[in-house]
C-alpha positions in Angstrom: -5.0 -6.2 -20.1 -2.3 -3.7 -19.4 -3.0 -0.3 -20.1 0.5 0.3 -21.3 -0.3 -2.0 -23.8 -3.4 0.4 -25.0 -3.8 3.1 -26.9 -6.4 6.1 -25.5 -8.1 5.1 -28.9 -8.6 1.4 -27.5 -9.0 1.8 -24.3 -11.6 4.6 -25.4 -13.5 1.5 -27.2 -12.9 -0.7 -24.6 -14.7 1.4 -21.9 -18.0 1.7 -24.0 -18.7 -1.9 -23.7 -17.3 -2.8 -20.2 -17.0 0.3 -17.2 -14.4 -2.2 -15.3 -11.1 -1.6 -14.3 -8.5 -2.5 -11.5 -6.1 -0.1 -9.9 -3.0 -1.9 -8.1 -2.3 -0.3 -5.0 1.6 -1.1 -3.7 4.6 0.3 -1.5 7.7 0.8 -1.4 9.6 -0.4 1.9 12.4 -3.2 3.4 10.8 -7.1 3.0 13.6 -8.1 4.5 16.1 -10.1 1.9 12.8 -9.7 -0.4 12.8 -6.5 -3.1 11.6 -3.2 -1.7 8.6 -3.3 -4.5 7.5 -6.2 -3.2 4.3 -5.1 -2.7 4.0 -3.2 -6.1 5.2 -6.5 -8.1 2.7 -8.5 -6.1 0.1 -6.0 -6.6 0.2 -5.6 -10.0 0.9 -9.1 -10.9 -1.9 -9.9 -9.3 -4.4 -7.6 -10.8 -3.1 -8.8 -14.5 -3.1 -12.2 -14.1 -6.9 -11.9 -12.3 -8.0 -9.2 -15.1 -6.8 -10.6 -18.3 -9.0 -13.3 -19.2 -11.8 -11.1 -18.5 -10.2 -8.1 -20.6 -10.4 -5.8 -17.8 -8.0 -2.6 -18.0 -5.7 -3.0 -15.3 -3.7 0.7 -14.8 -0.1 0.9 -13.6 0.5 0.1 -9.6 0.6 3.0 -7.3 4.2 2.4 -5.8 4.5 4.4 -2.7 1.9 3.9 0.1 1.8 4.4 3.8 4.7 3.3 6.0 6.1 5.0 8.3 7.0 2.9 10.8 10.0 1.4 8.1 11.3 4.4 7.8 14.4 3.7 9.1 15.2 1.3 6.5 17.1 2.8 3.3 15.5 2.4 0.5 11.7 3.0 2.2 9.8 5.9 1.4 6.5 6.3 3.1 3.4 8.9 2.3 1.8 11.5 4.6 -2.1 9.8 4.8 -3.6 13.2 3.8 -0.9 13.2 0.8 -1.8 9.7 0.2 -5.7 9.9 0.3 -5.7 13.2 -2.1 -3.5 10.9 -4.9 -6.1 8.0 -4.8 -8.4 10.8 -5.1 -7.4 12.4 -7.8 -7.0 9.2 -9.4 -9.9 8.0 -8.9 -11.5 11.3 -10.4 -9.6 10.4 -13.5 -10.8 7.0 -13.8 -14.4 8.3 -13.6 -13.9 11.1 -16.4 -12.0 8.5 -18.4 -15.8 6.6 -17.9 -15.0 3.8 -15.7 -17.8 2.9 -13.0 -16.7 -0.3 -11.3 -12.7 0.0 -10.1 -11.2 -3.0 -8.0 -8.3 -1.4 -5.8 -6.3 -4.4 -6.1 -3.8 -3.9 -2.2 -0.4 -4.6 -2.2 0.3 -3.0 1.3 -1.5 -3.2 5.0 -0.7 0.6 5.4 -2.7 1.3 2.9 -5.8 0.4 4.7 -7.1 4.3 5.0 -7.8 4.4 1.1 -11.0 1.6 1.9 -12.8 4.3 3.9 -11.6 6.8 2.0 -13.2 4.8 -1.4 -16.9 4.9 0.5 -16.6 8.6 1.3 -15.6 9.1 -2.4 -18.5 7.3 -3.7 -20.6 9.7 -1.8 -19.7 12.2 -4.6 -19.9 9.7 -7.2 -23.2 7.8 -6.6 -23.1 6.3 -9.7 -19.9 4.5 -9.3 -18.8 1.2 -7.5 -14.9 1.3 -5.5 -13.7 -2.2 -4.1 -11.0 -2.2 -2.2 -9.1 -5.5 -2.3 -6.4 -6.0 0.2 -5.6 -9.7 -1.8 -3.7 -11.9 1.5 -6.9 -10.8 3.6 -9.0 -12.0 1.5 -11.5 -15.1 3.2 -10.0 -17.9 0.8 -7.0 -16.9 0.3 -6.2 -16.2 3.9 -7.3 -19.6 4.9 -5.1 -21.4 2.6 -1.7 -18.8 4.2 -3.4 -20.5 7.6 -3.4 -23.8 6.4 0.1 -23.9 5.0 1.9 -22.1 7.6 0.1 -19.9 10.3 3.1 -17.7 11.3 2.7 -15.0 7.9 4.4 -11.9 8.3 5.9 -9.2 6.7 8.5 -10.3 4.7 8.3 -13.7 5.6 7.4 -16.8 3.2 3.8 -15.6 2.8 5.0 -12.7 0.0 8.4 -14.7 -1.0 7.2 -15.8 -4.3 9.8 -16.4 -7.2 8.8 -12.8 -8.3 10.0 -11.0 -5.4 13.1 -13.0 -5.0 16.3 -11.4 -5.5 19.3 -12.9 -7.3 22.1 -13.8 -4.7 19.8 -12.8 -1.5 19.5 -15.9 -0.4 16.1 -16.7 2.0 17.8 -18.2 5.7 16.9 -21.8 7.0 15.7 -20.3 9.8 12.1 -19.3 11.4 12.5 -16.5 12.9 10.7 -15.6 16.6 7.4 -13.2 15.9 8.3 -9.8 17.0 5.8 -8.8 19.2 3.2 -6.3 17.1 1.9 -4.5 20.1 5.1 -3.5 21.3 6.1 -2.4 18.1 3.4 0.0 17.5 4.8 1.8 20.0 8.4 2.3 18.5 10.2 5.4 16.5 11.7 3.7 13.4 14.8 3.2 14.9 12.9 1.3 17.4 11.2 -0.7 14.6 14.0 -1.7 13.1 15.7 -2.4 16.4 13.2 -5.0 17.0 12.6 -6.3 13.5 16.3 -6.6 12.5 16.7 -7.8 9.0 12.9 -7.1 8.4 11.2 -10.1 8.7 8.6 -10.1 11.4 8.2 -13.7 12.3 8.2 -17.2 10.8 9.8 -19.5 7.7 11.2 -16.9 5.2 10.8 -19.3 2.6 8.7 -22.3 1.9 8.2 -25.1 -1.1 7.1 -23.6 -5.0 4.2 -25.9 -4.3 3.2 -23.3 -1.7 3.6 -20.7 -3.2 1.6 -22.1 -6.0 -1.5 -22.7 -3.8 -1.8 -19.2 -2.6 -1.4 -17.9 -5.9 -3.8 -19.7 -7.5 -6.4 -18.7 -4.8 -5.5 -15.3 -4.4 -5.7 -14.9 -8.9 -9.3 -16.9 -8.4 -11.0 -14.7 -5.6 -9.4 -11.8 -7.2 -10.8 -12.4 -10.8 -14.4 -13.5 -8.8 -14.3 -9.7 -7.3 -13.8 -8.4 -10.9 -16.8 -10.6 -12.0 -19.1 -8.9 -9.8 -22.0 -8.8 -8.7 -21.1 -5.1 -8.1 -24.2 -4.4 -6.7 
């Protein structure tokens, strides 16, 4: 349940009966011959398909996050964390005077990772008020399957090349690529980044079956909704 699709009147009625609601949390940065909102559309897509059946308000994805280390790519634009952290906050703020309680951060993006501590600190202030923060390919079941299928799943490789992030005419390579080695990259300038990474993709398949796809979908929508569903306690 979108609220784009809502009026403040119905969303107003909504929030009476049920204090739930997700906010998709996303990026935008290279994935390689993937979109740049890949992490937005997954985000998002995610939080809808998980939310609807329940009739949970899902709000519009945040689209820039953290990532600075992509900088180098055109077309990335990263967030300062203190500039990040006082957005979440003042959205979350707004959530809470718009009478929401229970808010899934549905994660698009790894960089995004200080908004989970930031979420605990918040609900300091806000005792009466639950904040999950879902980073959705991290996830116990959902990262097992990723292992299962394939356990070289990096960025921009086949783990986030669904049909919705595909591009028209960007075809995915028949190749699997060598993992770049992460400890080495944390230690690069952008330039370095991309010097290592190349085209973007960090290691592996760049594309696998539909099928595949499919199976971590299916998961990822199921453990999602279950984290919706509560217990919130």
């Amino acid at each position: 349940m979108r609220i784009c699709d809502m009026s403040w009147m119905q969303l107003a009625e909504r929030v009476r009966s049920d204090d739930r609601c997700v906010l998709p949390l996303g990026s935008t940065e290279q994935h390689a011959q993937l979109s740049l909102s890949v992490d937005s559309i997954l985000a998002e897509r995610l939080a809808c398909d998980a939310a609807e059946p329940l009739g949970v308000p899902v709000f519009p994805v945040v689209p820039y996050g953290i990532t600075p280390y992509f900088r180098a790519y055109p077309g990335t634009v990263s967030l300062g964390i203190a500039t990040y952290l006082a957005l979440i906050s003042d959205i979350l703020d707004g959530l809470y005077e718009s009478g929401f309680r229970r808010v899934l951060l549905c994660n698009g993006h790894g960089g995004n990772s200080p908004a989970a501590s930031f979420a605990v600190e918040w609900m300091v202030r806000r005792p009466d008020c639950r904040v999950r923060f879902h980073s959705w390919w991290l996830a116990p079941r959902t990262s097992a399957e990723i292992r299962r299928i394939d356990d070289m799943a990096t960025h921009a490789s086949w783990m986030e090349n669904f049909a919705w992030t595909r591009l028209s005419g960007a075809d995915a390579p028949l190749v699997r690529k060598p993992l770049v080695d992460p400890d080495r990259m944390r230690l690069q300038s952008p330039q370095g980044v991309r010097g290592m990474a190349g085209d973007g993709n960090l290691g592996g398949a760049y594309q696998r079956s539909d099928a595949d796809m499919d199976a971590v979908w299916s998961i990822a929508v199921a453990e999602t909704r279950a984290l919706i569903e509560g217990p919130w306690q």
